[in-house]
C-alpha positions as CSV (number, residue, x, y, z in Angstrom):
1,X,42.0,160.2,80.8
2,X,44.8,158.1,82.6
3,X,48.1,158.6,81.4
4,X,49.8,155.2,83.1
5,X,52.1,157.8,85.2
6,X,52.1,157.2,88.8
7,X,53.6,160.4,90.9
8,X,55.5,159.2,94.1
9,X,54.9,161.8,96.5
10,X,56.8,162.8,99.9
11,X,55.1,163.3,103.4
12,X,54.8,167.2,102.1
13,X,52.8,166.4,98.8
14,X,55.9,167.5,96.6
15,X,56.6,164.7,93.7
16,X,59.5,162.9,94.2
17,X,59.6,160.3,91.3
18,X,57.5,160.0,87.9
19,X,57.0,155.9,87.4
20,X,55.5,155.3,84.0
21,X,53.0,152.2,84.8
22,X,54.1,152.0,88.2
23,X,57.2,149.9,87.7
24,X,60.2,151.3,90.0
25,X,62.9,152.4,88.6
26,X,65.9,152.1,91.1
27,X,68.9,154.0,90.8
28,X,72.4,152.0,89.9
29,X,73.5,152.6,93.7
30,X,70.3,151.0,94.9
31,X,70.3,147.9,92.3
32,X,73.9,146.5,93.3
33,X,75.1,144.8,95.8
34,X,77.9,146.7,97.8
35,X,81.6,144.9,97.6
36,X,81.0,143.8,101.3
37,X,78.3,141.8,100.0
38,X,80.0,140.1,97.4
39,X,83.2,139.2,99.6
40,X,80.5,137.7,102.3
41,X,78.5,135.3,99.9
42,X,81.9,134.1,98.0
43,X,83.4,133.2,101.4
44,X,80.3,131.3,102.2
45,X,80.2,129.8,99.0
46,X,83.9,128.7,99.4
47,X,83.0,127.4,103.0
48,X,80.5,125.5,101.9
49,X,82.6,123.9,98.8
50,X,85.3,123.1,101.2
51,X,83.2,121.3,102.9
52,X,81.3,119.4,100.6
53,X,85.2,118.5,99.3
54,X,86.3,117.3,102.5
55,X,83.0,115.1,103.0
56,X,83.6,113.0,99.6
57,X,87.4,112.7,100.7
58,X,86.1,111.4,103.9
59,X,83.8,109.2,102.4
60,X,86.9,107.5,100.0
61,X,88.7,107.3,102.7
62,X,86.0,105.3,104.9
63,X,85.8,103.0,102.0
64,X,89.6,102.2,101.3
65,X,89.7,101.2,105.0
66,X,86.6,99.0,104.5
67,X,88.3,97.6,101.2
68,X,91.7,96.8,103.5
69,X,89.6,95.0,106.4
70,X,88.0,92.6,103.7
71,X,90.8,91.8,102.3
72,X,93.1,91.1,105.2
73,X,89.5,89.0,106.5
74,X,90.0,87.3,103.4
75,X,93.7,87.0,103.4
76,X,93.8,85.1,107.3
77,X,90.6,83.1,106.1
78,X,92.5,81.9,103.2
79,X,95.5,80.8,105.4
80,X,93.3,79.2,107.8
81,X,91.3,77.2,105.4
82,X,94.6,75.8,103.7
83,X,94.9,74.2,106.8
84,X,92.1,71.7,105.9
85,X,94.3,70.1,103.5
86,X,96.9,69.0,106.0
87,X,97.6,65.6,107.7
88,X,98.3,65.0,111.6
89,X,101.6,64.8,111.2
90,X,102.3,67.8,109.2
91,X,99.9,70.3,111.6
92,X,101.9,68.7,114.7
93,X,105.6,69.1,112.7
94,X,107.3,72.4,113.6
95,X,109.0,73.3,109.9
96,X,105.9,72.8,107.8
97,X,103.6,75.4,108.6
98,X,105.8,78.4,107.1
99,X,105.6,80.9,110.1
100,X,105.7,84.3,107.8
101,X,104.0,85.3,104.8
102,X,103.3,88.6,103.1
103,X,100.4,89.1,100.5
104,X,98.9,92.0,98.7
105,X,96.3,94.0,98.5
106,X,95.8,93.6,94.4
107,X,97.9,90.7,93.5
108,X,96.7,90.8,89.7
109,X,98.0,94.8,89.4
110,X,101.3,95.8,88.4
111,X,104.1,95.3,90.4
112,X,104.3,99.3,91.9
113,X,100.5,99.1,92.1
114,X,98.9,96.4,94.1
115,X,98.2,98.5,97.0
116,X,98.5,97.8,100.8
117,X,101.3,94.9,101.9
118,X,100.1,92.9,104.1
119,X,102.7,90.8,106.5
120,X,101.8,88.1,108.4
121,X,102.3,85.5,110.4
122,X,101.0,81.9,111.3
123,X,101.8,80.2,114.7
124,X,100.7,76.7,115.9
125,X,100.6,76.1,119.2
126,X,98.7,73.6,121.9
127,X,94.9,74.6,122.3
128,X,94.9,77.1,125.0
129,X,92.3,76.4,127.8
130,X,90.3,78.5,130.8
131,X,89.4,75.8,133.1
132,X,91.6,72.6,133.0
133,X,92.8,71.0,130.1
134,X,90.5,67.8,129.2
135,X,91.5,64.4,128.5
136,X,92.1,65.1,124.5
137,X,93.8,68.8,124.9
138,X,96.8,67.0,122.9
139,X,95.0,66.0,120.1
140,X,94.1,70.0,119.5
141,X,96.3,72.4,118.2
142,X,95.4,76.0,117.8
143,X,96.1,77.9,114.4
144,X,96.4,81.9,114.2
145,X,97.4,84.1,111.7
146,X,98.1,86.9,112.4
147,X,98.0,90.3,109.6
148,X,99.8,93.7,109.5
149,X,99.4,96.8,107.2
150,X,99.4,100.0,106.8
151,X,97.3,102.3,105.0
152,X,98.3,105.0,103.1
153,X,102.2,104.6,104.9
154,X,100.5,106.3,107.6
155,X,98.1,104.1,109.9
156,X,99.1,100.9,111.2
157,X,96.3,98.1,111.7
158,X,96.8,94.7,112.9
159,X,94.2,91.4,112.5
160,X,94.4,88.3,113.9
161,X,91.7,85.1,113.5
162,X,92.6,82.0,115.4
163,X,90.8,78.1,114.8
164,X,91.5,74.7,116.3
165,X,92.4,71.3,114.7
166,X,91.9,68.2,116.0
167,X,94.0,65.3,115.4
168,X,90.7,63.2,113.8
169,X,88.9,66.2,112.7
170,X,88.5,67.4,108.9
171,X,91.6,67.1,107.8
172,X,90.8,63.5,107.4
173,X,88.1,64.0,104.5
174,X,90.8,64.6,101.7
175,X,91.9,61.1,101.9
């Protein structure tokens, strides 16, 4: 008759342990883990948090700068498209193009909260040629606007987008 013991035996034949239904039965020194141990897998942990920390940080980052781009794109393609609305004579006259402007990241926020101040500037000047200037290069003027920020008080970016006007071009359409 089995009695569901199971004798653990050393290399002389003397019994060392008595397992009842051969489960092992470890001794509390055995089962924990020592303190080394412990210290080793909560510094990887904390590694490993750190890092997954900085990544999302990173990422928020990368996307305010993506935010700041579009908006000063859309900021210098606003200026240049007003231009569409103006006559010969007021593209070609020096005081009605206003040469500075600042806008905002979030003009509809608070006052203390619209984010990222953008300063610009527009210039007009005579359409800028490689080879020689052609027969209507004073009929052309050349817009640019010109857009600087910085985010987070810390790093300084600067746009600029440039068009040309002609004297019979589409400025013409409005009237």
């Amino acid at each position: 008759m089995k009695t569901g013991l199971v004798l653990a035996k050393d290399s002389k034949g003397a019994v060392t342990r008595i397992h009842p239904l051969g489960v092992a039965v470890l001794r509390k020194a055995e089962a924990a883990g020592t303190l080394v141990e412990v210290i080793v897998a909560t510094v990887i942990i904390a590694v490993m948090g750190a890092g997954i920390i900085s990544s999302i940080n990173y990422g928020m980052f990368v996307t305010l700068l993506a935010r700041e781009n579009a908006r000063a794109t859309q900021i210098m393609l606003e200026k240049l498209e007003s231009i569409r609305l103006y006559n010969w004579s007021e593209v070609t006259n020096t005081g009605f193009v206003p040469p500075t402007f600042v806008d905002v990241y979030d003009p509809q926020a608070p006052t203390n909260y619209q984010g990222a101040v953008y300063n610009g500037t527009m210039t007009v000047g005579n359409a800028s040629f490689s080879s020689s200037s052609p027969s209507y290069a004073g009929n052309m003027r050349q817009f640019t606007v010109t857009l600087s920020w910085t985010t987070n008080g810390k790093i300084p970016h600067n746009r600029s987008l440039s068009t040309y006007v002609s004297k019979d071009g589409l400025q013409n359409y409005v009237y």
